[in-house]
C-alpha positions in Angstrom: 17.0 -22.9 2.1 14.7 -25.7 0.6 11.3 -24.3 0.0 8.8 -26.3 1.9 5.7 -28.2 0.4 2.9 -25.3 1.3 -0.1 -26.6 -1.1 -2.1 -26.7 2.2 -1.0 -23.3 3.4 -2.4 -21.4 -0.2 -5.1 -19.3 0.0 -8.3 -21.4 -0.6 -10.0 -21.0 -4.4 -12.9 -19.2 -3.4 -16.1 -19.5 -6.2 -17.2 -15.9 -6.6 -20.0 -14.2 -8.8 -17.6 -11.7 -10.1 -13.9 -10.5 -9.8 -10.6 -8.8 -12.0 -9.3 -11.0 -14.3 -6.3 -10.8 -15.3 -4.5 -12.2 -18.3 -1.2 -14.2 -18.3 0.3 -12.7 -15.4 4.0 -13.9 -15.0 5.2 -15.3 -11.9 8.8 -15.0 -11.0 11.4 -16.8 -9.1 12.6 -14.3 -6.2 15.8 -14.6 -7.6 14.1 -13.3 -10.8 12.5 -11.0 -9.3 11.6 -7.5 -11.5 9.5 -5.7 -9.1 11.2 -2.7 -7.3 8.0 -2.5 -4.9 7.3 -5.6 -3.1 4.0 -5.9 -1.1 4.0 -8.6 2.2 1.8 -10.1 4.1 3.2 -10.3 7.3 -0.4 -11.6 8.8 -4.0 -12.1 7.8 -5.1 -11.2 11.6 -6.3 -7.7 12.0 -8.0 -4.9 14.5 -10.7 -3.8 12.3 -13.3 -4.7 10.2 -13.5 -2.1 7.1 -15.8 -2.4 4.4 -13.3 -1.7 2.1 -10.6 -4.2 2.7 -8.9 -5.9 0.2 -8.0 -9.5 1.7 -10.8 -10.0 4.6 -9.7 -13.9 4.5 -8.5 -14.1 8.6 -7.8 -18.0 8.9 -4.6 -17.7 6.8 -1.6 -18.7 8.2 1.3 -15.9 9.0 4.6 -15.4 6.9 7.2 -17.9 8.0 10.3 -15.8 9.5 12.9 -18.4 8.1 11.3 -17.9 5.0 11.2 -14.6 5.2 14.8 -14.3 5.9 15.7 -16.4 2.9 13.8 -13.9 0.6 15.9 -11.0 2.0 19.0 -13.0 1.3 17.9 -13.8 -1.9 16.6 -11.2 -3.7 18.3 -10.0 -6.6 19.5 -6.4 -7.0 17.4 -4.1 -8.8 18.4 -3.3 -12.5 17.4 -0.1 -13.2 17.4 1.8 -9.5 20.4 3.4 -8.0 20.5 2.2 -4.9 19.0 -1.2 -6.1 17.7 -2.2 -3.2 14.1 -3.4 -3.0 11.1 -1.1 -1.1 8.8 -3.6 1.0 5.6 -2.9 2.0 4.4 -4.7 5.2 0.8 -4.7 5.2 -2.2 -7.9 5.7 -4.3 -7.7 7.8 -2.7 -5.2 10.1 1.1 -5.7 9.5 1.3 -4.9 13.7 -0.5 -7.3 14.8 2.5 -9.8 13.2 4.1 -11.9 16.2 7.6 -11.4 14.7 7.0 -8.2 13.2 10.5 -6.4 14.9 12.0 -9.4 13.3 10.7 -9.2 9.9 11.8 -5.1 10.3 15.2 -6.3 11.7 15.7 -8.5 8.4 15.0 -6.4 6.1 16.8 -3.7 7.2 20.2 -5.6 7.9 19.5 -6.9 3.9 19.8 -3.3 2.8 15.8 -3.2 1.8 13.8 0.0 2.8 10.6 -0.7 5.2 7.1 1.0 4.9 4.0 -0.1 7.4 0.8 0.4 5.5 -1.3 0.5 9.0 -4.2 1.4 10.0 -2.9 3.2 12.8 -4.7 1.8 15.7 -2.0 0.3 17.6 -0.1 3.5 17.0 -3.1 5.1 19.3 -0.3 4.0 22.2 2.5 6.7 22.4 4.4 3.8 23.8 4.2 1.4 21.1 4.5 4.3 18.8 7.8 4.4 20.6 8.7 1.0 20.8 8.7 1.0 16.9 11.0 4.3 16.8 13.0 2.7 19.2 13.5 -0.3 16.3 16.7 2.2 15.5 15.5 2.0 11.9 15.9 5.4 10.0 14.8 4.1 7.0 11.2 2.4 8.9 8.8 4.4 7.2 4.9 4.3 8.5 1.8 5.1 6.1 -1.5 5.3 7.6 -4.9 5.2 6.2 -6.8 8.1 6.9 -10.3 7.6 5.1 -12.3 9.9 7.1 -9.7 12.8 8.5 -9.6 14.1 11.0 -13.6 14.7 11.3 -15.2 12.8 9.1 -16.5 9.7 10.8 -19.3 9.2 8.7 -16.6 8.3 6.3 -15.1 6.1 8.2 -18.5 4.6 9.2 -19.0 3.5 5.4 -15.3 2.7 4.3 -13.7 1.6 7.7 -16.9 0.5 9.2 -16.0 2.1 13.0 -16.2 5.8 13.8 -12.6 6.3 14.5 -11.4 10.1 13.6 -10.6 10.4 16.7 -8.0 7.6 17.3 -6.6 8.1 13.9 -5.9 11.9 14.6 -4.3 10.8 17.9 -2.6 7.6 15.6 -0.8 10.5 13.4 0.2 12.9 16.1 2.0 10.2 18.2 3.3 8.4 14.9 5.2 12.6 14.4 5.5 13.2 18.2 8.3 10.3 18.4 9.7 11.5 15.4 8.5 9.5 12.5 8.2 10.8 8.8 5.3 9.7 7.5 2.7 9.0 4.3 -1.2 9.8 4.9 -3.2 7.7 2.5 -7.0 7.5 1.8 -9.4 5.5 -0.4 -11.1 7.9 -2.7 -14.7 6.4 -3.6 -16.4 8.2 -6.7 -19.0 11.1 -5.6 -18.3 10.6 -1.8 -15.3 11.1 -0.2 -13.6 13.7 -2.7 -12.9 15.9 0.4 -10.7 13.5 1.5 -8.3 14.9 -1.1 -7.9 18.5 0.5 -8.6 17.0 3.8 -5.4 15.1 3.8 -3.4 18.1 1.7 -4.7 20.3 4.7 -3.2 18.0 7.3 0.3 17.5 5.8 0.5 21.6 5.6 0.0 20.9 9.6 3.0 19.3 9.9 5.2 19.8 6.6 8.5 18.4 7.9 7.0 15.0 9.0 4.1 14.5 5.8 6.5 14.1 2.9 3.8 12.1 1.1 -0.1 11.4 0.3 -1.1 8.8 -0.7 -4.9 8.5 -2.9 -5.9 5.1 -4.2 -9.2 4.2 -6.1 -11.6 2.0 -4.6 -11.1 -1.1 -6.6 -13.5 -3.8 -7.0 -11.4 -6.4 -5.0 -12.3 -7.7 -1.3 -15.1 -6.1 -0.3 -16.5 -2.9 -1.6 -19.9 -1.3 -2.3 -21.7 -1.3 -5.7 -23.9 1.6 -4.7 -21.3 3.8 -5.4 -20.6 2.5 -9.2 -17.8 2.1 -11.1 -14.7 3.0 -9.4 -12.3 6.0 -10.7 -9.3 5.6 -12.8 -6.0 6.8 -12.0 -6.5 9.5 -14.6 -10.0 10.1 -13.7 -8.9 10.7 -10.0 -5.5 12.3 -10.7 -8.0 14.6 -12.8 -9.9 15.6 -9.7 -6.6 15.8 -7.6 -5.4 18.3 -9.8 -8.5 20.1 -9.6 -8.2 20.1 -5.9 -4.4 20.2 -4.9 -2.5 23.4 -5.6 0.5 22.7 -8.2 -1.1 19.2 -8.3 -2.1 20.6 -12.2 1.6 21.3 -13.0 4.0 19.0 -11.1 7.7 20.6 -9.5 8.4 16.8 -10.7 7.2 14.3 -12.3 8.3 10.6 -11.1 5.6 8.3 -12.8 3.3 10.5 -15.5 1.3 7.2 -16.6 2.9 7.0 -19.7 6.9 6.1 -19.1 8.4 3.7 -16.9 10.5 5.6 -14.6 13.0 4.6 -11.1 12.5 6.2 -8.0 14.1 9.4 -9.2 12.1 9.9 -12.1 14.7 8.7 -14.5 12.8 7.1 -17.3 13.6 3.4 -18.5 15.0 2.8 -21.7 13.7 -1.1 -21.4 11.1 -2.7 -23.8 11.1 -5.1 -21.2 8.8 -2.6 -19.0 5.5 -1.1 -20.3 3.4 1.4 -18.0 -0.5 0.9 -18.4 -0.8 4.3 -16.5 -2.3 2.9 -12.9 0.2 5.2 -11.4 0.9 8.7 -10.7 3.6 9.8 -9.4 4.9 13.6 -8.4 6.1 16.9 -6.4 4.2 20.1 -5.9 5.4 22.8 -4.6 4.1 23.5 -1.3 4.2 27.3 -0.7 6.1 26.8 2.3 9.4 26.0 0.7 9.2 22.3 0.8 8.1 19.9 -1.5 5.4 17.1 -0.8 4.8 14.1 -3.1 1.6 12.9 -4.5 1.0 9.5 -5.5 -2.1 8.4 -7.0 -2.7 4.2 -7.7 -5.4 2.5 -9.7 -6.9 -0.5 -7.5 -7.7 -3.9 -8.7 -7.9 -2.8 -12.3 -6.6 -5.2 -15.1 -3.9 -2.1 -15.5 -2.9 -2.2 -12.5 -3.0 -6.3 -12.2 0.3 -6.0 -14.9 1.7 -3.3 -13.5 5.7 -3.6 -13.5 6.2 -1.8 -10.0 4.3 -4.1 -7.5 4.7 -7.5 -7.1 3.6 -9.6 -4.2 5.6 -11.9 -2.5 4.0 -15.4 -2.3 4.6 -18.3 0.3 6.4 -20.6 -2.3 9.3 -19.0 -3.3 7.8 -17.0 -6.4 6.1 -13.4 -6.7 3.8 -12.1 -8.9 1.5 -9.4 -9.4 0.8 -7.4 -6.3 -3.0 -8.3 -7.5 -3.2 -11.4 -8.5 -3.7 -12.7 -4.7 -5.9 -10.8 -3.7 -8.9 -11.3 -6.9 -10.2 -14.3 -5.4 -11.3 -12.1 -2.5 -14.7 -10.4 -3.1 -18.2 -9.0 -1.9 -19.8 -11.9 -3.5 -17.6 -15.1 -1.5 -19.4 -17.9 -1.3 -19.0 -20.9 0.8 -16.4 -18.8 3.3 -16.9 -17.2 6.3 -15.6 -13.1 6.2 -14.7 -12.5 9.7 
């Protein structure tokens, strides 16, 4: 497939007061590509209107499906993973609100790469369309769905997700395990007010502890829109400080998979590869659960110069190249001028 002229189709160079910067990021040909985790933006349209989103741009056009299809064809196979297959991450905007978003899942899957949904879960409200994407026939279709507030907390929401919606989140989740999806809970954590989000979300997997394998904390970065009142974001050893604090066994890992120090694969094996160097933005790990099963922990550092080099996530691009998962999105913040944030 001949990669179409797409200048117009970039995301505009937005003049901002203040954003990441990060320093000679590589971008790769996706038939180079090194990133195991590959993040996609399926659409730029979306259901809500958080206060904490990342990419609030809306008039940005979808991912092509051809194009699409040609990345799935053309990816190469992972050199130092097992199964060497590449994990995408669907996300946006709302990844569900994607006009050819069975498709995209359809593609993927026949490729050989694994699927995750990073959603906000409000389309999963439906127990029918909660069910339609069961009925995909994917095993491998994986949801995670923000959960900033709980179950309770919509004051929480109020300020991160800008909507009180505990309610249709809670009923998001139980549908999302009700047709039989295993799933990842994930939550912004904002420094000195949301930290009981962290055993909020441990409290809710121990509710269901065969369909919650994973939980998902992220710091609030200073990309997109964000609040300065709340100061300087956490680190991803700050926050996996207070996790540990917080999360029984969370202190002393069953398992490590990503310790912030050594580049690791999926399993935990650790690279032998000068080519790969891990800025700790990650953490990665098992805790025993009490229960006799095992839940997994993952902490990310958002928006950071770390985390703009880190070797996991890369971001697919509309031209044929990807590069670091955030180097499209630092363009994108509280200070935008001369654009409209719908």
């Amino acid at each position: 497939m001949k990669i179409k002229n797409i200048e117009h189709l970039r995301a505009p160079k937005i003049v901002t007061k203040e954003y990441p910067t990060y320093d000679k990021l590589q971008t790769y040909d996706i038939k180079d590509n090194p990133f195991p985790y590959i993040y996609i933006d399926l659409t730029y349209k979306c259901n809500m209107n958080c206060h904490y989103c990342y990419m609030p741009v809306r008039t940005l056009p979808d991912l092509d499906l051809d194009y699409f299809k040609y990345v799935c064809e053309n990816l190469p196979k992972l050199k130092h993973h097992k199964r060497r297959q590449n994990i995408f991450r669907f996300l946006g905007g709302e990844p569900t609100m994607y006009k050819h978003f069975k498709e995209a899942c359809q593609i993927a899957h026949e490729n050989g790469h694994y699927v995750s949904i990073i959603t906000n879960g409000i389309k999963f409200a439906d127990k029918a369309y909660a069910q339609e994407i069961k009925d995909y026939g994917i095993n491998s279709l994986a949801p995670a769905i923000s959960m900033n507030g709980g179950r309770y907390r919509d004051d929480w929401y109020a300020e991160i997700d800008n909507a009180h919606c505990a309610k249709i989140k809670f009923q998001a989740l139980k549908n999302m395990i009700d047709v039989g999806f295993k799933i990842a809970i994930t939550a912004i954590v904002i420094r000195d007010f949301n930290e009981g989000i962290i055993k909020e979300l441990y409290d809710i997997s121990r509710l269901y502890p065969k369909q919650i394998k994973n939980i998902h904390y992220r710091t609030a970065g200073n990309v997109g829109r964000w609040n300065k009142k709340f100061g300087k974001p956490y680190t991803a050893t700050e926050l996996q400080e207070v996790v540990a604090s917080i999360i029984p066994g969370a202190d002393k890992p069953k398992k490590w998979i990503l310790d912030g120090k050594t580049p690791a694969g999926v399993r935990g094996k650790p690279f032998n590869d000068k080519d790969f160097v891990c800025r700790g933005c990650c953490r990665e790990y098992f805790v025993e659960t009490g229960d006799g099963s095992s839940l997994e922990i993952s902490i990310v550092e958002f928006g950071t110069e770390n985390a703009g080099k880190c070797w996991r996530r890369g971001h697919l691009n509309s031209d044929g190249t990807i590069q670091s998962y955030f180097a499209s999105m630092r363009e994108f913040t509280t200070d935008t001028l001369g654009i409209e944030m719908l």
